[in-house]
LOLOKOL-861168 format. One record per residue (C-alpha): residue number from 0; residue in one letter; x, y, z. Coordinates in steps of 0.1 Angstrom, whole numbers. Each point is the difference from the previous one (the first is absolute). Layout:
{num->NUM, residu->A, c1->X, c2->Y, c3->Z}
...
//
This chain:
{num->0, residu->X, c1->-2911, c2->990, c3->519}
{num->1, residu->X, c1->11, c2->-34, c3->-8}
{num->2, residu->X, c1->34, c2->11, c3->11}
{num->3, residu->X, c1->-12, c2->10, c3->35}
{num->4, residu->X, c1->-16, c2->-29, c3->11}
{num->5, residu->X, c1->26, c2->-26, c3->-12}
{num->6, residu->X, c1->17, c2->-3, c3->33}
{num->7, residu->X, c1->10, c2->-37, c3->9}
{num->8, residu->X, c1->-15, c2->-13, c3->30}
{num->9, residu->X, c1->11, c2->-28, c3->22}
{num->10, residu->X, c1->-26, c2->-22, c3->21}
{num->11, residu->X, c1->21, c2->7, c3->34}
{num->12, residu->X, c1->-6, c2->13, c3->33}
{num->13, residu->X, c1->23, c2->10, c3->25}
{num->14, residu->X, c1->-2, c2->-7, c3->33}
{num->15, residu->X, c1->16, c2->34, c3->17}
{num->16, residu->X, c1->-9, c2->-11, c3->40}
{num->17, residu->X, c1->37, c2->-11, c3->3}
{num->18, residu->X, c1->33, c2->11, c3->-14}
{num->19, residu->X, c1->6, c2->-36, c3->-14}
{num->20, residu->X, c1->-37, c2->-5, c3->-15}
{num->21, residu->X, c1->9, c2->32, c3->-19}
{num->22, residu->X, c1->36, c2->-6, c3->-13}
{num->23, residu->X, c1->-13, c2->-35, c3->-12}
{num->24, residu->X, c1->-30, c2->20, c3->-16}
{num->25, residu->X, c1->24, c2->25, c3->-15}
{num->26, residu->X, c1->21, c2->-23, c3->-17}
{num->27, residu->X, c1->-28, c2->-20, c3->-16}
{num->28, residu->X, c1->-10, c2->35, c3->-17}
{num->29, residu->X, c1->37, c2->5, c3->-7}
{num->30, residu->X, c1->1, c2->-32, c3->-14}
{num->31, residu->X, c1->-25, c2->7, c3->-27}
{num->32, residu->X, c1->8, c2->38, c3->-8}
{num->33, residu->X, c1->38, c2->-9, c3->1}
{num->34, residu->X, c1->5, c2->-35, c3->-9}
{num->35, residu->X, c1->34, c2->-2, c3->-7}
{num->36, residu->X, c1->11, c2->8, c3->33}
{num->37, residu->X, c1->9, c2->-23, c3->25}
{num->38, residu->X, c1->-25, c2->-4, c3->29}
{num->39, residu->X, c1->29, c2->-8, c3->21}
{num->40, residu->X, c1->18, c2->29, c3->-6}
{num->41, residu->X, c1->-27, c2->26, c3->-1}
{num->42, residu->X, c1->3, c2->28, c3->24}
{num->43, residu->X, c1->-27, c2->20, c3->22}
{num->44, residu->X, c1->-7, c2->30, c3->19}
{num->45, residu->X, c1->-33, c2->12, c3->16}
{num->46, residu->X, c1->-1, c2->37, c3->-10}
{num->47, residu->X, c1->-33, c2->4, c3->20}
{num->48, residu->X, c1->-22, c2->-20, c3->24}
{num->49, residu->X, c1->-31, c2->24, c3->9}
{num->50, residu->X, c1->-38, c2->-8, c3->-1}
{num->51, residu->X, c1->-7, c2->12, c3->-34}
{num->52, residu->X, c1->23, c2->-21, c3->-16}
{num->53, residu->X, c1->36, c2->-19, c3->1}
{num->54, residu->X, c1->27, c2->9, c3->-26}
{num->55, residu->X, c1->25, c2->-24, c3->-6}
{num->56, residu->X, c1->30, c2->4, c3->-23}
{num->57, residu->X, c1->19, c2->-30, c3->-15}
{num->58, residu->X, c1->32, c2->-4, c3->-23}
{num->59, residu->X, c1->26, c2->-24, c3->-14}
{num->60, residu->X, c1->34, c2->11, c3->-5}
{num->61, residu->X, c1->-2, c2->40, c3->-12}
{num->62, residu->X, c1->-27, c2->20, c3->16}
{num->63, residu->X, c1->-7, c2->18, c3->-29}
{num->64, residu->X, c1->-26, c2->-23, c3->-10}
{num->65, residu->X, c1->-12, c2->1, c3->36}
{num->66, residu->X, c1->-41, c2->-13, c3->2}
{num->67, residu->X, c1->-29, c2->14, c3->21}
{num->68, residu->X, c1->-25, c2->-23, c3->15}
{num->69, residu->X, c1->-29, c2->14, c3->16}
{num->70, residu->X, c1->-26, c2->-17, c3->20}
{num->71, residu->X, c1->-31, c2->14, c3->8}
{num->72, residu->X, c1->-9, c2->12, c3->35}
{num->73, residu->X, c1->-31, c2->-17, c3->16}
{num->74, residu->X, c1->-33, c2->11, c3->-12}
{num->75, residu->X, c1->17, c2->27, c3->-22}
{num->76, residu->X, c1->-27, c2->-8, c3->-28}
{num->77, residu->X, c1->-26, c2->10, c3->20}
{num->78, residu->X, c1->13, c2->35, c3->-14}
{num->79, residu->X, c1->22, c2->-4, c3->-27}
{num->80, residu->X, c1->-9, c2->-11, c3->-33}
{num->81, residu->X, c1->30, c2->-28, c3->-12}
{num->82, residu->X, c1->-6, c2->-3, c3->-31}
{num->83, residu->X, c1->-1, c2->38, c3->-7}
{num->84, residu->X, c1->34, c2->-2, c3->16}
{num->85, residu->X, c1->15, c2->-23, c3->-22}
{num->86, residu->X, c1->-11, c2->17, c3->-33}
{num->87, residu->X, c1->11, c2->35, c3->18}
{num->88, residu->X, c1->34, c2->-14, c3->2}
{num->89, residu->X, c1->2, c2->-14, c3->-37}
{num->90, residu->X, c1->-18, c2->29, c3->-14}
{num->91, residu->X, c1->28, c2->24, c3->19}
{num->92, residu->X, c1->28, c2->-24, c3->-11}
{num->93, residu->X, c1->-14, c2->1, c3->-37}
{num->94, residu->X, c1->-7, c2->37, c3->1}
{num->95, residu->X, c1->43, c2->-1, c3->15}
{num->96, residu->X, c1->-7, c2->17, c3->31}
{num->97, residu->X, c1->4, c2->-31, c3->25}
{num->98, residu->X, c1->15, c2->-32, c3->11}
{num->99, residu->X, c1->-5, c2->-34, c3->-19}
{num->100, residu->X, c1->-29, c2->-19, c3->8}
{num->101, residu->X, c1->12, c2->-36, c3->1}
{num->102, residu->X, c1->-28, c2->-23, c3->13}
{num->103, residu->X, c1->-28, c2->-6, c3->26}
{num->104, residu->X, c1->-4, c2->-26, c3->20}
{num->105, residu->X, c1->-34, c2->-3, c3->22}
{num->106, residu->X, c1->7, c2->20, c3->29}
{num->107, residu->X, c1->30, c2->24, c3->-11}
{num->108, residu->X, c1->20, c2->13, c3->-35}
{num->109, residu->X, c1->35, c2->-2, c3->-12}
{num->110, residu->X, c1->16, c2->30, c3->-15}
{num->111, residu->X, c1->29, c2->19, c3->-8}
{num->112, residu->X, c1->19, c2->15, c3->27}
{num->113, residu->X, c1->9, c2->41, c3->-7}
{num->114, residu->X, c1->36, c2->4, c3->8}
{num->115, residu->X, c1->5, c2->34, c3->17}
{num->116, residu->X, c1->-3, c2->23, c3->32}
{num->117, residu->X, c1->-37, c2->2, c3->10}
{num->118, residu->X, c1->-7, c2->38, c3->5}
{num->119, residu->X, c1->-3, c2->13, c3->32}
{num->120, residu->X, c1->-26, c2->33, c3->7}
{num->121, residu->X, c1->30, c2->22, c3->6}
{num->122, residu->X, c1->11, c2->-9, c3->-37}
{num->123, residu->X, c1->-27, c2->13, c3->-17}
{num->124, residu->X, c1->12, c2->37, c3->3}
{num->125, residu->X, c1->26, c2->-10, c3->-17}
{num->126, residu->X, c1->-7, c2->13, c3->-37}
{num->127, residu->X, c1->20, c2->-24, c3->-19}
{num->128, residu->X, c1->-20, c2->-24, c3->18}
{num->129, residu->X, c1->-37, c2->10, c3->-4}
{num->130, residu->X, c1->2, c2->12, c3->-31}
{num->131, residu->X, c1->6, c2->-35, c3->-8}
{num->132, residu->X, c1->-26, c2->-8, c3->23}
{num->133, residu->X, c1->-23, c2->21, c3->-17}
{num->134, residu->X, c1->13, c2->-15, c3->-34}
{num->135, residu->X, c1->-12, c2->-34, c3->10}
{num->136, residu->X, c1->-31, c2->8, c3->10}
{num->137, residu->X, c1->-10, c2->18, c3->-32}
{num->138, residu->X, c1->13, c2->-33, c3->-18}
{num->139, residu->X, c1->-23, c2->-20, c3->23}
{num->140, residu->X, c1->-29, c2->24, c3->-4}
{num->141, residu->X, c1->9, c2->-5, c3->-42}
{num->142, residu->X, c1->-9, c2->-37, c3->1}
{num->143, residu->X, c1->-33, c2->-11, c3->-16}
{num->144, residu->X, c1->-29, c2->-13, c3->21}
{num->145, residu->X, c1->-34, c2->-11, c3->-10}
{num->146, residu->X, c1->-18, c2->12, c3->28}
{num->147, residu->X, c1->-15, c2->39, c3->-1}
{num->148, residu->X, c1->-14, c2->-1, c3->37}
{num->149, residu->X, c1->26, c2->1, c3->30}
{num->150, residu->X, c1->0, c2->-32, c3->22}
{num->151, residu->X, c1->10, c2->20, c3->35}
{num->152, residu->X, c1->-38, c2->1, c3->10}
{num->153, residu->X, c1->-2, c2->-39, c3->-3}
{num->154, residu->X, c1->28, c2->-6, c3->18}
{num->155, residu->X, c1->-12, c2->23, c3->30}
{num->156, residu->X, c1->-31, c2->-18, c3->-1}
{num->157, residu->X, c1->16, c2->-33, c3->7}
{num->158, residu->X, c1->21, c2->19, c3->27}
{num->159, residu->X, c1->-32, c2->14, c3->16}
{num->160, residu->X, c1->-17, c2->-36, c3->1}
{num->161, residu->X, c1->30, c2->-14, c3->21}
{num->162, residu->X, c1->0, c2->32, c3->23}
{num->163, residu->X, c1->-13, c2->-13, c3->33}
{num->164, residu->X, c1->-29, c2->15, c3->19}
{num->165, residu->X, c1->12, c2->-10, c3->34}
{num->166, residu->X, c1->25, c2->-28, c3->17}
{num->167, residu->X, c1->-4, c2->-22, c3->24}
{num->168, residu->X, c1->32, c2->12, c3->15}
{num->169, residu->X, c1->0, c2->25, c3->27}
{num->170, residu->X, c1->33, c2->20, c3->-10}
{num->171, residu->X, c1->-6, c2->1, c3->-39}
{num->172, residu->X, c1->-35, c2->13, c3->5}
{num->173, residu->X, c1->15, c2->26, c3->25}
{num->174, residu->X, c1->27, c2->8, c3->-31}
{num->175, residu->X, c1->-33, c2->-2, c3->-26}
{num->176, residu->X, c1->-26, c2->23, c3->19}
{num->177, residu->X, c1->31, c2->27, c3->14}
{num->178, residu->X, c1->20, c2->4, c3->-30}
{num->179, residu->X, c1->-15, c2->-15, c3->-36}
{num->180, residu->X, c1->-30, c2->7, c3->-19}
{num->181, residu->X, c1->-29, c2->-18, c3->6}
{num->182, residu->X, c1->-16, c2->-20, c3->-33}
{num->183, residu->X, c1->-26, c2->20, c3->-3}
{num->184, residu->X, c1->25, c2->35, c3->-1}
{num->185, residu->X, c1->20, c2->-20, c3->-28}
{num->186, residu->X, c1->-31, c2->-7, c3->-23}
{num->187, residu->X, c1->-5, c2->35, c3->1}
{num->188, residu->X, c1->32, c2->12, c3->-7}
{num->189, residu->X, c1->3, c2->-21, c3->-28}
{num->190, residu->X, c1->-32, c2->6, c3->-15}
{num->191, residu->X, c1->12, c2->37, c3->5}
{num->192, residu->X, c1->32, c2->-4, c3->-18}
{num->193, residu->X, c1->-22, c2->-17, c3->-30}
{num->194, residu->X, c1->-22, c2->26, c3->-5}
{num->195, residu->X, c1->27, c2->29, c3->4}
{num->196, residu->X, c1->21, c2->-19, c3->-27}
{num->197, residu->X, c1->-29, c2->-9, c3->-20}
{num->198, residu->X, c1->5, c2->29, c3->-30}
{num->199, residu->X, c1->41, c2->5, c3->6}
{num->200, residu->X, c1->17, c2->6, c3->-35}
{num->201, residu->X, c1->34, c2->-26, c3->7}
{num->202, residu->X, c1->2, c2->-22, c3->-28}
{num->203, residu->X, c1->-6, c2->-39, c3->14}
{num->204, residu->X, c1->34, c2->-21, c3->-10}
{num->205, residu->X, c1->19, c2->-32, c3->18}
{num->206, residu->X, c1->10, c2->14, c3->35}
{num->207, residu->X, c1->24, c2->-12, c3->27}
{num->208, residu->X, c1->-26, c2->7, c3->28}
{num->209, residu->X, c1->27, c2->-7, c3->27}
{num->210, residu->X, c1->35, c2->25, c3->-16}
{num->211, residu->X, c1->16, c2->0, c3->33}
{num->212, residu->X, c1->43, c2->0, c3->6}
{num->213, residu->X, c1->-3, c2->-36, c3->6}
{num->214, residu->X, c1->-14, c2->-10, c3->-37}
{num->215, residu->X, c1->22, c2->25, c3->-12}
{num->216, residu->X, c1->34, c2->-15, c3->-18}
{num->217, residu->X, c1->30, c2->18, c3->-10}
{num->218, residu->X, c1->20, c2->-21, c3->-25}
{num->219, residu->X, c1->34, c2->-4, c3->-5}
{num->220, residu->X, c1->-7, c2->22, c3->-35}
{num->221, residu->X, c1->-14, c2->30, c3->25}
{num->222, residu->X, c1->-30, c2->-5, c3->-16}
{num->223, residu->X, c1->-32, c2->-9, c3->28}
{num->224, residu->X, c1->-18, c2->-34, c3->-3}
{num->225, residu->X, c1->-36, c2->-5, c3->16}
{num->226, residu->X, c1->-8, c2->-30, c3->15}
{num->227, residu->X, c1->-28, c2->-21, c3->21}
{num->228, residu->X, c1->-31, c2->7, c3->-17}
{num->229, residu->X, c1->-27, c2->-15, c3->22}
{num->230, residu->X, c1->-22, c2->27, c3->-2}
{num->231, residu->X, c1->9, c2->10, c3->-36}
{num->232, residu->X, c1->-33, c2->12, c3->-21}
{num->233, residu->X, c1->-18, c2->26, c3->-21}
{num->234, residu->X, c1->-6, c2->33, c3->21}
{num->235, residu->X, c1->5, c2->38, c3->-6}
{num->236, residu->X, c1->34, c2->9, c3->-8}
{num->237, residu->X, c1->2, c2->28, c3->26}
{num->238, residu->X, c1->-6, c2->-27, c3->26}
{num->239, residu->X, c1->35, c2->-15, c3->-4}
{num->240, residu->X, c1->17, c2->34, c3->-2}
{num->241, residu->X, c1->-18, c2->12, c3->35}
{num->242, residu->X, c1->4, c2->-30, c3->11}
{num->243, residu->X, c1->38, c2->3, c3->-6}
{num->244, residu->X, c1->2, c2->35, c3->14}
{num->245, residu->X, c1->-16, c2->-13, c3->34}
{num->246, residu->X, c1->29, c2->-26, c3->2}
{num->247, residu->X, c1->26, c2->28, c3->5}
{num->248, residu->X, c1->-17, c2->1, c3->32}
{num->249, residu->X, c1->12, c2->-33, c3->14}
{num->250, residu->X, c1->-13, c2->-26, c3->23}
{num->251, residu->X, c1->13, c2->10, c3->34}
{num->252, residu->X, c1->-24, c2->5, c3->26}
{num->253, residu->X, c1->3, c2->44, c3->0}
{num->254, residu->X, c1->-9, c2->4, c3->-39}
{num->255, residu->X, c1->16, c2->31, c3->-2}
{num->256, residu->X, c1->-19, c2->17, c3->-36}
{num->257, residu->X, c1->17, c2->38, c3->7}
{num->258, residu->X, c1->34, c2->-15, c3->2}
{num->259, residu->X, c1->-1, c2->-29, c3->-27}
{num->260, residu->X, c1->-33, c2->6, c3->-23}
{num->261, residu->X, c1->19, c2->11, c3->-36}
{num->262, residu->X, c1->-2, c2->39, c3->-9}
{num->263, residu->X, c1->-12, c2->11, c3->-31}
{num->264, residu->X, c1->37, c2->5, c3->-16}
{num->265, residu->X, c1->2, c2->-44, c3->5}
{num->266, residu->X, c1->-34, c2->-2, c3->-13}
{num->267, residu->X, c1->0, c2->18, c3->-31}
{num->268, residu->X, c1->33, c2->-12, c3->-7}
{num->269, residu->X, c1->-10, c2->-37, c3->7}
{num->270, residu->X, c1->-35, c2->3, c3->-19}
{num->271, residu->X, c1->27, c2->18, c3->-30}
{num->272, residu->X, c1->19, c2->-34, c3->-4}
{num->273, residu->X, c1->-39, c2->-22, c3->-1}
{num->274, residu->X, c1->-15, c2->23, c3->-23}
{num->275, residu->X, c1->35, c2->-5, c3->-26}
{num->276, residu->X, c1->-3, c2->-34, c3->1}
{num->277, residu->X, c1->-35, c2->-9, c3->1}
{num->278, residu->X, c1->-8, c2->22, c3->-30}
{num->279, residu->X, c1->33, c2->1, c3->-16}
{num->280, residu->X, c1->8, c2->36, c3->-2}
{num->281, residu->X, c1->10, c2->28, c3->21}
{num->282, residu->X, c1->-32, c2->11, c3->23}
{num->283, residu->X, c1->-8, c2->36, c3->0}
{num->284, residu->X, c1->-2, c2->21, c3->32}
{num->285, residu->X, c1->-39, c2->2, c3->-5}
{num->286, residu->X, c1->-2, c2->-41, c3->1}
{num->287, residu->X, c1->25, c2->-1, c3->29}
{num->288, residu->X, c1->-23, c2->25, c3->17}
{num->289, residu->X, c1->-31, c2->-20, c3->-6}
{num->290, residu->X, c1->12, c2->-31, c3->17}
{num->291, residu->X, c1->15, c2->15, c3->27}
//
């Protein structure tokens, strides 16, 4: 484990309110994970700017050896655990299933960037391309963990406590009452979900939590990298995989599940390729069955 939680970390923060507060923020990580390059002659590019966090790519020369930089979103560890992110990330780098893990600083990490095409849902009825998919999950799912119990019911509990009753507002209390659950309707349903899942037989291993297109990479070697592990932790192994399935559906406003939702050819074929890798041998049609 000594492995996992030898990650350097530098004593900065970056100030991300202004374009030129982060660049000079960037660099100062840069300048520590990549010393020999030239601060003058570093270059930047903000890949995204959104609330959760801000991903910001930098480079010298050949962008090959092009760095991440990701800082933390405001209040983002109200709900997610950090520190279980970074040993996610060096345990799935180890276990050679995802990017390199190259240093935290105190509000953000450095890591390897994946070159590739990010996968879009329409590419994952492709079956070159989610058999891969499947592949690397079953790798992921392969890596050893020390925890038995699954972590989604702690995180839901920290989701719950920020939930708000009510708002001062007069529109977003309109939006809350007309077309969200109230508190009290998501307690149940989670305490619902915990006693429903309380005796089921999937084996608890590391798991994604959050396998959407957009974490999905496919490398320049065709085979498919998973990245951004925030919510990374132990849970049931069928949670990823219907997770996954549910994806196929999109994000557009009409979720269209007769259209897009994956028959049971795709399925079986797709749980085919997870079963050969994560237990090394050709499934049988019995164990493909039970899955599915």
């Amino acid at each position: 484990m000594a492995e996992v939680n030898s990650t350097p970390f530098f004593d900065i923060t970056i100030d991300a309110s202004t374009k030129e507060s982060l660049n000079q923020g960037c660099i100062e990580v840069l300048s520590h994970v990549r010393p020999d390059w030239p601060s003058g002659e570093v270059q930047l590019k903000i890949f995204t700017d959104g609330l959760t966090n801000k991903l910001v790519g930098g480079w010298h020369g050949d962008k090959k050896d092009l760095v991440l930089i990701r800082i933390y979103g405001e209040d983002t560890d109200k709900f997610i655990d950090r520190d279980r992110e970074k040993k996610n990330m060096k345990m799935m780098e180890l276990g050679g299933c995802g990017s390199k893990l190259y240093a935290a600083f105190k509000n953000g990490l450095s890591y390897e960037f994946v070159h590739g095409k990010v996968l879009e849902p329409s590419m994952l009825f492709d079956p070159q391309i989610y058999r891969e998919v499947a592949k690397c999950l079953a790798k992921m799912h392969k890596v050893k963990i020390e925890a038995s119990s699954v972590s989604m019911w702690n995180f839901l509990e920290k989701l719950l406590k920020l939930y708000p009753d009510n708002f001062s507002d007069i529109n977003k209390q309109k939006l809350l009452k007309e077309n969200l659950f109230s508190l009290d309707e998501l307690n149940e349903e989670v305490s619902f979900l915990r006693e429903r899942l309380a005796d089921v037989k999937s084996p608890v291993v590391f798991c994604h939590n959050d396998g959407m297109p957009a974490n999905m990479v496919l490398k320049e070697d065709e085979t498919v990298a998973l990245i951004d592990l925030e919510y990374g932790g132990p849970n049931h192994a069928a949670y990823d995989l219907a997770n996954l399935f549910n994806e196929y559906i999109g994000c557009d406003e009409f979720l269209d599940y007769k259209r897009n939702y994956p028959n049971e050819y795709l399925m079986k074929d797709w749980i085919s390729s997870y079963l050969a890798e994560f237990n090394g041998q050709e499934p049988t049609k019995d164990s493909i069955s039970e899955l599915y």
